[in-house]
N, C-alpha and C positions, 0 to 999 in steps of 0.2 A: 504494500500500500504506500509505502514510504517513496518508493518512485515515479506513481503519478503523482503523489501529493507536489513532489521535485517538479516535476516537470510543468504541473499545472502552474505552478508559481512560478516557475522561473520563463515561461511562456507569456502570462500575463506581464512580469517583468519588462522582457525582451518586447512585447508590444506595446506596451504604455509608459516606457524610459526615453523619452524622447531627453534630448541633449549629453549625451553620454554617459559615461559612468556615477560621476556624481549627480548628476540629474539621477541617476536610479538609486543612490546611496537610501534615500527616505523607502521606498518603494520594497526595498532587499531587505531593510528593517524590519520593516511591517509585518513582512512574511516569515522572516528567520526569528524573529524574538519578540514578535507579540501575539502570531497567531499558533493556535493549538489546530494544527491541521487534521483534517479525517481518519478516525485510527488513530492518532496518536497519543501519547498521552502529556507530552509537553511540548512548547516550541522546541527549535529545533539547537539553537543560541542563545545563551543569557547576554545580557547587556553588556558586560564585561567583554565576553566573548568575541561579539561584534565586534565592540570599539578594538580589539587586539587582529582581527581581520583585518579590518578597513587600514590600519596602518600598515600591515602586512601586502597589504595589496598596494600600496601605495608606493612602495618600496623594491617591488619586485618587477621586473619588464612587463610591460602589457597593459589594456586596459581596465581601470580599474572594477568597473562591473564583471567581468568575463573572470578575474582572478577569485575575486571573492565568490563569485559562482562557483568554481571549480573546488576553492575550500568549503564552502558549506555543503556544496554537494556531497560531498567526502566525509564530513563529519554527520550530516543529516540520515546517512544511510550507513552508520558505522562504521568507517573507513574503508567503502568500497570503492574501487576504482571507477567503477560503473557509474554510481554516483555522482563523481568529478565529471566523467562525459558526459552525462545525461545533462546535468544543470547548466554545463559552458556550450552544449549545441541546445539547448532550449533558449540560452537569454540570444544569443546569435541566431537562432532559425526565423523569429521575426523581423527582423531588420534583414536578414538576406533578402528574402523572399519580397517585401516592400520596395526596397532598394531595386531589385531584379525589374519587379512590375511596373514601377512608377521611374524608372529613369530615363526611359524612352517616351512617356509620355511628358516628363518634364523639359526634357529638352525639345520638345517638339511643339512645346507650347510656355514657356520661360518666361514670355513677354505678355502672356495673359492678365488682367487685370486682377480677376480671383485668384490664380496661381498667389500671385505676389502678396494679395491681403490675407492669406491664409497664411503663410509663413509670416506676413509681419504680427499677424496675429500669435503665433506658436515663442515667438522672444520672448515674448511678457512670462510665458507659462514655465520656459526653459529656466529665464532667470529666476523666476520662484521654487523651483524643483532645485536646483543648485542653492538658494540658500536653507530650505528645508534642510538638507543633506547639511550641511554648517551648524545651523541652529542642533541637530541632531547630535551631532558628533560633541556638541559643547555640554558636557555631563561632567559627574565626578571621579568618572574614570580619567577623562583626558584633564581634568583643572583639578586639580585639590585645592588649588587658591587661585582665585583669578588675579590678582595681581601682577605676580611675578610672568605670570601669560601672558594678561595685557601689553605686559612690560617688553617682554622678549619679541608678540608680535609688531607692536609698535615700531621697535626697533629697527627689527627684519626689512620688514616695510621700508622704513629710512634710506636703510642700509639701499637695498637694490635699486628703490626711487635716483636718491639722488647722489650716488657715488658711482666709482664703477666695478666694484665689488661685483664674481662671481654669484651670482645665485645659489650654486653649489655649497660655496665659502661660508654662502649665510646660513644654510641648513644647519654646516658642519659648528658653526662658533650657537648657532641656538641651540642644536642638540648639547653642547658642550654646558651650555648657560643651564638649559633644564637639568642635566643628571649633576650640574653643585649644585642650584634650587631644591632641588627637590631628590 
């Protein structure tokens, strides 16, 4: 049961994640660590859990929806490999398949008037899906004290704005700033 449950969600996912990974970060929650799916007798993720994915994915090459697919698939069906496939080809089988059908019709019609208000319409929706996913991740697993947070992000920010500091460099001196914090 544990793998339509997978698939069922992670289908819904893969078709209602519009703006990528983080756009689906709220959506992956929902599913892995609030709802108690069919048959089962708990979700499938505690919150902790999550929040140690989502960095994990973050971290590792690839999209971040598609990673955390693959580890919750994994764990959701007790370390099956089967699992990891089933959830990383269900959040990807929607968006192929849309992609496939509508690309040829988009480009054949690009300059359409609806074309163009329907996407301007979908930014509004993308940008609140990404900050859902934000607001989400901001618990007491990732702040113990907001502070020292706010402090480190503010910085960061600075730091890339208006210097020419690495990106990278800044990861590496905030990871460095969080583990003396804290």
């Amino acid at each position: 049961m544990v793998y339509l449950n997978l698939l069922w969600a992670y289908l819904k996912i893969g078709l209602f994640g519009f703006g990528g990974g983080y756009a689906m970060l709220s959506l992956i929650q929902h599913e892995a660590v609030e709802v108690v799916h069919y048959g089962e007798s708990a979700p499938w993720l505690t919150s902790k859990e999550f929040t140690d994915i989502v960095a994990i994915s973050q971290m590792t090459p690839g999209p971040i929806g598609i990673n955390s697919a693959t580890y919750i698939g994994y764990v959701a069906t007790g370390g099956s490999i089967w699992g990891s496939i089933l959830a990383t080809t269900a959040v990807c089988l929607p968006s192929f398949i849309l992609v496939l059908l509508v690309s040829h019709l988009l480009l054949k019609h690009k300059d359409n008037l609806y074309i163009q208000s329907i996407f301007s319409g979908l930014r509004p929706v993308v940008v609140g899906l990404i900050a859902s996913a934000a607001l989400i991740l901001m618990n007491k697993e990732n702040f113990p004290d907001y502070l020292p947070s706010v402090l480190i992000a503010v910085v960061s920010f600075l730091l890339v704005r208006y210097t020419k500091i690495h990106p990278i460099w800044v990861i590496v001196l905030a990871g460095i700033a969080g583990y003396i914090i804290y």
